[in-house]
Structures are given as C-alpha cells and as structure tokens.
N, C-alpha and C positions, 0 to 999 in steps of 0.2 A: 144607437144606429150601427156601431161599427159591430158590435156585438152581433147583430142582425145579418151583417155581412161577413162574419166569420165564421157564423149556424151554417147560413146558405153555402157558403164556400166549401166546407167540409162537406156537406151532405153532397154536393154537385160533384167532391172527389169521391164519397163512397158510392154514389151511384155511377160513377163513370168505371171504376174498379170494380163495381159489381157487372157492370154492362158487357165490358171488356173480358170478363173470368167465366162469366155463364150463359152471356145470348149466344155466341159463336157456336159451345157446344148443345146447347140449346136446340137452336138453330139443326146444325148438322144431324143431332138424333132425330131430330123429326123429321127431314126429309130421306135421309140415307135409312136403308135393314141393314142389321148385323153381319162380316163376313161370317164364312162359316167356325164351325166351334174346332177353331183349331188348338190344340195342347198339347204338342208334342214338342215344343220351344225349339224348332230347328227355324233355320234362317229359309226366306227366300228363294225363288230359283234366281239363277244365278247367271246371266248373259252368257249363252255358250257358245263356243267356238265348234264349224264343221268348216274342214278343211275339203276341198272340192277335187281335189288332185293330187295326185305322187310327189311333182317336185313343187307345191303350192308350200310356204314356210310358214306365213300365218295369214287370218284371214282379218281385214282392218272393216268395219262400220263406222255407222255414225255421217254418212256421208260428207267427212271432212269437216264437220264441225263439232262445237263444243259441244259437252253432253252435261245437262244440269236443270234441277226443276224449274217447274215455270210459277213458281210460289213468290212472291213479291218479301223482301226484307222484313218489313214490319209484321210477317207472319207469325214471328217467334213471339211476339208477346201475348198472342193466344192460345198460346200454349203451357203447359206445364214446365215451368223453369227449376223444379226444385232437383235437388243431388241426386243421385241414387245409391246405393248401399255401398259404394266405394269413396264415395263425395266427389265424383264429374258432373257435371252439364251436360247437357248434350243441345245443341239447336238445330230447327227445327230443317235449315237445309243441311246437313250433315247427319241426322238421325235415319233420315230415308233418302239419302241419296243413295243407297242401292237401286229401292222402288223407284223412286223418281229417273234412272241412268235405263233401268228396261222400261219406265214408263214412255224416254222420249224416243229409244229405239222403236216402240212400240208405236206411238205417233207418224214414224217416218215411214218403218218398213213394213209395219203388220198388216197393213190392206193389200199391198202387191203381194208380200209372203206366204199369208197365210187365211185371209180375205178376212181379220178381224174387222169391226167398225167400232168408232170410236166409245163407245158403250163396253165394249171388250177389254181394252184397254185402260178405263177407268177402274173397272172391277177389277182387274189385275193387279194395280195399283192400291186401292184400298186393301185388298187381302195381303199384299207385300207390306203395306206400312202396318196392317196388324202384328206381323210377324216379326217386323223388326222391333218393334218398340216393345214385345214381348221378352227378346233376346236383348235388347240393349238397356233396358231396365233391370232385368235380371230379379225381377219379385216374381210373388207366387201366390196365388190364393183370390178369388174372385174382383178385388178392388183394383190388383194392377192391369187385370183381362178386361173390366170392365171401362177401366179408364184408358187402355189403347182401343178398344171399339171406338170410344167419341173419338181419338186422336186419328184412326184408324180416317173416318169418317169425316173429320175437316181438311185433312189433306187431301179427301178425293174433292171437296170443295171448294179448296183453294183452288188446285188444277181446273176444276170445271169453271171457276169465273177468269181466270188469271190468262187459263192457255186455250182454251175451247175453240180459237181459231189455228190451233198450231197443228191440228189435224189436218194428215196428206191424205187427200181424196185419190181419187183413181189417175186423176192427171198429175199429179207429184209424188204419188207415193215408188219408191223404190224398191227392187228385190235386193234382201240380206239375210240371212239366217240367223237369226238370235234365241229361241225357243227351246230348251229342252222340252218343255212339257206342253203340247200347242193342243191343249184338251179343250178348248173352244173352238178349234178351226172347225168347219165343215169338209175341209179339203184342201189339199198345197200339192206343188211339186217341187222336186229337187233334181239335183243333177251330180253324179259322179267320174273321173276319167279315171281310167285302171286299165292294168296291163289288160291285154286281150288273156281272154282264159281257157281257149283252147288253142294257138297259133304254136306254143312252145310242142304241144301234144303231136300235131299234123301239122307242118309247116307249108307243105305243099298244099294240101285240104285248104288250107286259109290264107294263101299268098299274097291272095289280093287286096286283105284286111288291114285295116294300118296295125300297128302295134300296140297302140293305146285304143280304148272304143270308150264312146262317153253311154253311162246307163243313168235313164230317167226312170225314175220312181214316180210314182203316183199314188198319194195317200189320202182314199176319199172314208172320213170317218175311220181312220186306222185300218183300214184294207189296204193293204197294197200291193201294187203291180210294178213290174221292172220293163224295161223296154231298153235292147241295147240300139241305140239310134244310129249308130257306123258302122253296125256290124252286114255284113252280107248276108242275102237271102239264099242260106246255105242250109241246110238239114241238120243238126247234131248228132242225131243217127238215123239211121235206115229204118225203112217200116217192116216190122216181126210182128208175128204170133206166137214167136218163140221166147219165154221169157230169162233160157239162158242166153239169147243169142245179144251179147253187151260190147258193144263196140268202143273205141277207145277214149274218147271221150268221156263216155260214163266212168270206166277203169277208174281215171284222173281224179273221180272224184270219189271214190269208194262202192259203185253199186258193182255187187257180183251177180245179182237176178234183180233182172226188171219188174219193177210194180205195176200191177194192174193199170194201174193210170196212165203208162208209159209205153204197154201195149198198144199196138194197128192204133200208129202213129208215126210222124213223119215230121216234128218239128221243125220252125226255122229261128237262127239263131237271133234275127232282127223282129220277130214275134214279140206282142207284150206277153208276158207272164207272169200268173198272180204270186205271190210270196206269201206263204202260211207262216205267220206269227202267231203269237200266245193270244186270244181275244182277249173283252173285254180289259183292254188296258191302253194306254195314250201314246201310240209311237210316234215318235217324230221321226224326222229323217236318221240315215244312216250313218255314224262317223265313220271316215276313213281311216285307216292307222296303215300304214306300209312299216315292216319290220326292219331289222338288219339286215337280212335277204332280200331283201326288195321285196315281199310278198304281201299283197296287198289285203287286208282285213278290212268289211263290212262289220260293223256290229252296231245295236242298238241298244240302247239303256233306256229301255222302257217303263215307266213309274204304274201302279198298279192303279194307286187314287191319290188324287189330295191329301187326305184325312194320314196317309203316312208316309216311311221313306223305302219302303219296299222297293227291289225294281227286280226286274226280267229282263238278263243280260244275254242278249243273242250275236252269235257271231256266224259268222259266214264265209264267202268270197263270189265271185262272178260266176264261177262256173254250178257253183250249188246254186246261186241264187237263179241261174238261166235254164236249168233242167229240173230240177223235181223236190222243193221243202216238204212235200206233205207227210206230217207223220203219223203214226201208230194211234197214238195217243191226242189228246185236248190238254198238254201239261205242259209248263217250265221247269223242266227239268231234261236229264238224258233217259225218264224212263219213257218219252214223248215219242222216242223212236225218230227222230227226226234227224236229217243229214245235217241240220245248221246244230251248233252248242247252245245248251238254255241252261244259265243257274238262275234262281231266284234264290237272292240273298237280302238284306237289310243295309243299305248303304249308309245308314245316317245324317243322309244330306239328300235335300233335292235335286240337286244338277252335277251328279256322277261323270265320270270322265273315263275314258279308256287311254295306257298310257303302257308302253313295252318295259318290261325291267330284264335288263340285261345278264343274262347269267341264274337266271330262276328258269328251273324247272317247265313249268308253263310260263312261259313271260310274260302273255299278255294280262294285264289287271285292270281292274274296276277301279279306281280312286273315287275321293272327296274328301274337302273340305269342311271339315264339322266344327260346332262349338256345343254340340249335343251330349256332348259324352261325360263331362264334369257340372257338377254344378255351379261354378262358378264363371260357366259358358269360356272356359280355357280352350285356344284352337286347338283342333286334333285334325291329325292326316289317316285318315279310315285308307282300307285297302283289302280287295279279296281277289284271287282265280278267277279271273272272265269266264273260264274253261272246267275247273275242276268239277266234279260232282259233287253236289251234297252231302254231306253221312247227317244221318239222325240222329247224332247224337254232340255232348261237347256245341254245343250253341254252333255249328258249321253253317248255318245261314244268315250267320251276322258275319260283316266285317269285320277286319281287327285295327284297333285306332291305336295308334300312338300320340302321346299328348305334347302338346309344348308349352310349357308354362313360364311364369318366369316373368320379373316386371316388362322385360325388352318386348315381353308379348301383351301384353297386359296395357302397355304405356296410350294406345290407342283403342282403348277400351276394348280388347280383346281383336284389334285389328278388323272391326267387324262389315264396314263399309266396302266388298269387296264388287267395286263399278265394273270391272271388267272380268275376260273368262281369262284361265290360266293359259300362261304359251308351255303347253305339254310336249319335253322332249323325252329321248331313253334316257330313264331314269332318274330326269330330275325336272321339276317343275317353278314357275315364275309366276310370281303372285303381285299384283298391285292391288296396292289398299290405301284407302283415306280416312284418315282421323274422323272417326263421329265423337268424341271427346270435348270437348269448348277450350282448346291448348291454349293459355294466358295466362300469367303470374299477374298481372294489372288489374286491379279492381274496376280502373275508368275503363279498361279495354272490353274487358267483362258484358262491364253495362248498358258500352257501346254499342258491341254486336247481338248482346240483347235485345233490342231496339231498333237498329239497323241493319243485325244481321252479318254474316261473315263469307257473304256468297259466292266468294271464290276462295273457295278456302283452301290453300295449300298445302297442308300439311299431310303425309302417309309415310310409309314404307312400301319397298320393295323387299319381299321375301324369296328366298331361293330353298328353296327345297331337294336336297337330294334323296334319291329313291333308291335301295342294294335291296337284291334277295331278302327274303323271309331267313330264318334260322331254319325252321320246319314247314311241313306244307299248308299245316293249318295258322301258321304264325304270322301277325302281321306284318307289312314289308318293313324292313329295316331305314324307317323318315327319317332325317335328321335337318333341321333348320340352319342350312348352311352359313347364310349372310341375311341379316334383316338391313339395310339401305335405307335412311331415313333422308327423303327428299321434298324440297319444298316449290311445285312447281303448277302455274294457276291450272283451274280444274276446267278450266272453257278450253284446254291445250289435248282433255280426254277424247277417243281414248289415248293412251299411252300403251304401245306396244313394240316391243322390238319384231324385228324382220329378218333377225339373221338367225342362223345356226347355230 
C-alpha cells in the first residue's frame, strides 16, 4: 500500500513539474505570434526625456507613483531559472523591468500622448521583453532566440491577466512624453517655449511679442506642422516677385534669394507651417537643447525602422522651422539642400540623445547608450556630429563607441536595466540602472525569491559619465565613467531623478 502511495506521490510531483515547465509556455505560443525577427542584440527603446522649455531642468513622469510590473511574485517559477554564461540568475521582475517601467508609462500616458490603445502597448511590451532577454542572456544561435519568443510571450500574458484593468482610458489617462520611437501613433501633439526668433532681428517689428513664444507641432503619421501660438499676426516678409528682394528676417537665417515657394507671398508668423523632414521614417517630437549661448536647438533623432539603429539626425531652430525647410533634394544628408542639418548615421542604440560638448568644434552630438558593440554586451557610450557631413569613406556613418568594461560594470550584469532616461547635461551625463542580476550570496535567500520573488528590488547604480571633445573630428568623444554610486533604495520610490543643475 505504502509503496502505491509513493508511485502516486512521485508521479503527482513529475506531473505537477511537468505542468508547471511546459503548459504556461505551451499555453502562451498558442495564443500570442512571434515578435518580429529581431538580431541585432541591441536593447530596448529606452524612456526618453523631452525637455519642453529653456529654463525647464528636468522633465519627471510616472505620475508621482511607483513604476514596476504588474506580473505577480510566483511568476518567476515559470520561468527559465537556469545561469547564463557568466553563472547569474536573472528573475523574472528584474529581467524586463526596463519593458515592464515604459510598459506602465505606457498604460498611464499613451492614450492622451499619443492615442495608443491598450493593444499598443502590450506589443510594445512583448518586443521589449524579446529584446532584453536576448541581451541579458547573452547566447546566440536559434535555441536562445527561440526560447525568449516563449519568454517574450508569457510576459505579455502575465500582464494581460495580472494588469488588464490598469489601463487609463480617456477619463485618466494623462499627457507626458515618453516615446522616442511612437511608430504606432496615428497622431500626437507636442508643445515647445523658445526664445522668439525674430524679436532680437527687428525689435520694433515685434515689440508687441513676448520674448519667449510657445510652438505646437503636430505630427499626424510623421508629417508635421509648427504653429507659433503667441506669436502675432505679423508678416515675416513682404509680398515680392522679386526673388532678390530678402528682407531681414530671412538674412537671419541664411537665405540670399528667395525660393519659388516664398515668392507672391505674404506669410504670418502665427500661421501653421508644414516642416519637411526625411519621409518614410518615425519622428517623434522635437528635443530641445539650448546651448552655452542661450541658443535654442530643435533637433530630432529620427530612427529609420525597427529591424535597426540607423537614425536621421535633424537639427534646426524657430526661425528655419517658421519660414521655409523645403529642400532640393528627398535625402538625409546636406546633399538634401535643406536649410535644417541631416546626418544619417548608425547610433547603436535605439533611444539616441542630443547633448552639447563644450569645447568641440561642432558641439552639438548625437549620444547613446550601447551594449551592442562587444560581445560580451560590455556598456559603450557611442557618439557622433549632430551636424557634421558624412565622407564616404572610413566607416563616417557609424558612431564612435567607447567601451567600459571592467567587473564595477559587469557587477550588474552589464548594468543593463536602464528604467529611466538620462539627465543630459554639457558634457556629462547621469544614468540610473537596476540590478537585473539575482544579487544574493544565501542559497535560502535565493530560493526564496525564486518562489516569491524580489519585487522591490533594490539594488543599482548611479553612473556619471563625463563627456570632453573628440581628439579628431571623426574620433569618438572622449567618455570617461566618472563615478558608478551603488545604491540601495525601493524601486516603487522610481522614477528617481535629480532636479537640479
């Protein structure tokens, strides 16, 4: 008899350990398709910061609350718990808390921001948890690609049974800008304040103007139009036939003969106007950068597709953007003829950043965040010319990475958990990261949060990054990992951001 209840007993645990290992992933590939064939083992986009004003210092979301998946503790034991080529752990709320941190932004603000539904946001989710689980396992070869699809795929499951009511309809949802890449939107608007851009030119002409004007963008399907909403219904120039006849205004901004377009015309400066960008590619709204000078820089870091990291870096200001982009050409470049700057370059990162470096040549630069550039997904700070032209030759449309290696980088399994956007100052930048690692020396501790989970998990750095000139023009900027800050403080307190200078 007892013998009989020993057979049964075993067999109840091998089928409970087989229920537990294969119905969930089971389960999940049957109902969920594959995201797409992504291989380029880069991370994630990456919560991005758009600063809305001159003396704005940083921009905070999350609407005052914590940010962290809505995946339930006992989810890690559906999971794949074994080491990876380093011998870490990783669990399962710490391996995608990047996805899951723009998954809840994405829940809160995406309907007022950018009119995702919540269908939008689950997809966005799943292709981020492919991505990371790609990058944080660090194999290679069909078995580890095909075993983050299932993983890929229980975490859009989890969320879909666990959070499904945490979606803000139209009566809670709020405006914040989180998106570098909103290539699902059908349409948003954004909002900028910037000096007036032609008061300094004709003072008298525009006395009546305040000194700052706010410009709304409008990007329906990546078209988009500017509209200065404070400005006066004042002329920019005078109506000609003459296409030397360029009054000062225009000077301001480099035209010496007026284009066809510009001719028996008589614009006003509170008119919408369209803004010709690169097509076929996903702009989102425009960062702000104000220099040393005070001078206030439009630019977008527009990604070309998904499938890489390409982008089309445009830059501008208020007074090109309110008179005439249209250029020559259909191209991201400067052969495009266009009064804005266009490099398309390789950034090695989804969620590129614009950031001044003091004492370089062109200052303004393209940065990111890579783990793309070693195989052993080591962080790198990539960097190129916002502004410079491309040569054809010497690889000049890729960035230049500098690597940081080294166990203090490494310790957090290449630091890779990166919840928040950087605070980008001249020259140097601040980086918060959380442990996706399983940090424990305790076996019981171990098998406890295996089990139960570690869902506030404390553990990161703070990295500081300083930024100096290039040596040469084509050389990457001179990064250096100033201070890495290893802090232990709960992750429902995210985001975490300083506010000052």
């Amino acid at each position: 008899m007892s013998r009989k209840v020993i057979g049964w007993s075993i067999a109840a645990i091998v089928a409970v350990i087989l229920l537990l290992n294969y119905l969930p992933s089971f389960v999940a590939d049957s109902l969920y398709k594959n995201v797409d064939d992504i291989t380029d083992g880069e991370m994630p986009a990456t919560v991005t910061s758009f600063e809305s004003g001159p003396e704005v210092v940083s921009t905070i979301g999350g609407s005052g609350e914590g940010l962290n998946c809505s995946l339930p503790a006992l989810t890690n034991i559906f999971f794949d718990g074994s080491r990876d080529d380093k011998g870490r752990r990783h669990l399962v709320l710490q391996r995608f808390r990047q996805a899951c941190v723009f998954h809840d932004l994405c829940y809160r603000h995406g309907l007022a921001t950018y009119g995702y539904n919540q269908n939008d946001c689950d997809r966005i989710l799943q292709n981020a948890a492919f991505r990371l689980c790609t990058y944080i396992r660090n194999g290679s070869g069909t078995g580890s690609a095909t075993r983050c699809q299932t993983d890929s795929k229980m975490v859009l499951a989890g969320v879909s049974m666990g959070g499904y009511n945490a979606f803000r309809g139209w009566d809670r949802s709020t405006y914040f800008e989180f998106e570098s890449d909103p290539f699902r939107s059908d349409g948003f608007q954004a909002s900028r304040v910037v000096d007036h851009p032609f008061k300094a030119v004709d003072p008298a002409k525009y006395r009546n103007d305040p000194d700052q004007v706010i410009l709304s963008f409008e990007n329906v399907r990546s078209d988009i139009a500017v509209t200065c909403m404070t400005c006066g219904k004042l002329p920019v120039f005078e109506y000609t036939q003459d296409p030397n006849e360029v009054d000062a205004e225009l000077r301001s901004v480099g035209v010496t003969r007026l284009p066809e377009a510009l001719l028996k015309r008589e614009p006003m400066l509170s008119e919408t106007v369209p803004i010709w960008l690169p097509p076929r590619r996903h702009h989102a709204a425009p960062h702000l950068l104000v220099d040393a000078a005070g001078k206030d820089h439009l630019i977008w870091m527009s990604r070309n597709n998904t499938q890489d990291t390409m982008s089309c870096i445009v830059g501008g200001d208020a007074a090109r953007l309110l008179t005439n982009t249209l250029p020559r050409r259909d191209l991201c470049s400067k052969d495009s003829g266009s009064s804005l700057s266009m490099v398309e370059v390789d950034m090695f990162a989804t969620s590129p950043l614009p950031m001044e470096i003091p004492g370089a040549p062109e200052p303004i630069y393209a940065t990111a965040i890579s783990p793309q550039k070693t195989t052993s997904h080591d962080l790198s700070f990539c960097s190129r010319s916002a502004s410079r032209a491309v040569e054809q030759s010497g690889n000049d449309d890729r960035s230049r990475c500098i690597n940081f290696t080294g166990e203090a980088v490494s310790k957090g399994a290449a630091l890779g958990a990166f919840q928040n956007f950087p605070v980008v100052r001249r020259g140097q930048q601040i980086v918060f990261a959380r442990d996706v690692d399983q940090r424990t020396s305790s076996s019981l501790t171990a098998l406890w949060q295996r089990v139960f989970g570690d869902t506030y998990s404390p553990g990161g750095s703070l990295l500081v990054i300083d930024v100096a000139p290039p040596a040469t023009p084509k050389a990457a900027a001179s990064a250096t990992l100033k201070k890495i800050v290893r802090f232990n403080i709960d992750d429902r307190f995210d985001p975490m951001m300083p506010i000052t200078r």
